[in-house]
C-alpha positions as CSV (number, residue, x, y, z in Angstrom):
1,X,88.8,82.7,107.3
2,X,87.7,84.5,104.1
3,X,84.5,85.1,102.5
4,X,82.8,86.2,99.5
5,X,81.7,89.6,99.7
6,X,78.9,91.4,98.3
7,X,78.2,95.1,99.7
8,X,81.2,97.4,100.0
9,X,84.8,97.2,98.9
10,X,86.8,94.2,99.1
11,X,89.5,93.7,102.0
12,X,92.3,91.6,100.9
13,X,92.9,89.8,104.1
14,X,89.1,89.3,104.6
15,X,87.5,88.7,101.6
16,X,88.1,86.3,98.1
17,X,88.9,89.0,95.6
18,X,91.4,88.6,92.5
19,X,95.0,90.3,92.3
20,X,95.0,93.9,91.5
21,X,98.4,94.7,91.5
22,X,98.8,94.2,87.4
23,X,96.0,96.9,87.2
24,X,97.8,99.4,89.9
25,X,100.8,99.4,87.8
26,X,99.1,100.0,84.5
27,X,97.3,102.6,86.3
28,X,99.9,104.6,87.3
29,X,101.4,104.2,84.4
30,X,98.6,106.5,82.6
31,X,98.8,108.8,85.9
32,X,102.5,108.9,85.0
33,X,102.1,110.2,81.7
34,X,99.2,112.8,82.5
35,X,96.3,110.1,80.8
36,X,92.8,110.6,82.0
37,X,91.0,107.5,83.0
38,X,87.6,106.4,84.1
39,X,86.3,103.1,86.3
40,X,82.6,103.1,85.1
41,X,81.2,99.4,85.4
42,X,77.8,97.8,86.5
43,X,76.9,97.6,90.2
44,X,78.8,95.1,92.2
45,X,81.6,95.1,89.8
46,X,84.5,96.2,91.9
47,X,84.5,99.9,91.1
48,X,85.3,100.9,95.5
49,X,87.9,98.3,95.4
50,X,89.7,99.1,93.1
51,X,89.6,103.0,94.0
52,X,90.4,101.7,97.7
53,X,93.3,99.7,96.1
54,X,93.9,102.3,93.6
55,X,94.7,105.0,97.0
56,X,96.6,102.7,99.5
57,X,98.8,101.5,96.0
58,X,99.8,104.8,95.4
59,X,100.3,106.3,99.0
60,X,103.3,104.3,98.0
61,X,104.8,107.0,95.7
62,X,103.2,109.5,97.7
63,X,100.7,110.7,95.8
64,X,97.7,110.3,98.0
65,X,97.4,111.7,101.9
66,X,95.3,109.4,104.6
67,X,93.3,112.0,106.7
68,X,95.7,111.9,108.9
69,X,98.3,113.2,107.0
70,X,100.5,110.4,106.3
């Protein structure tokens, strides 16, 4: 069952959270073309989750190593 959450990053299959993936792509598009970017919001607004999504999105392409190497 999912719930709202309020400390921490969002876990998809966990918690109510909207769908990032139209962001992820714009996202790498800029990291495509060599843009700079920023995530600078309030507190609470998101800013872990979408970094956490931001990561496991592109681990995809390869661009991003877990600890673990993989």
């Amino acid at each position: 069952m999912k719930s709202f959450n309020t400390t921490g990053a969002c876990i998809p299959n966990n918690h109510y959270m909207i769908d990032l993936k139209s962001r992820m792509i714009q996202i790498k598009a800029m990291i495509d073309a060599g843009e700079y970017l920023t995530i600078n919001r309030a507190r609470q607004y998101g800013k872990t989750t979408m970094l956490t999504a931001l990561r496991n999105h592109l681990q995809e392409y390869g661009f991003v190593k877990t600890k673990n190497g993989k």
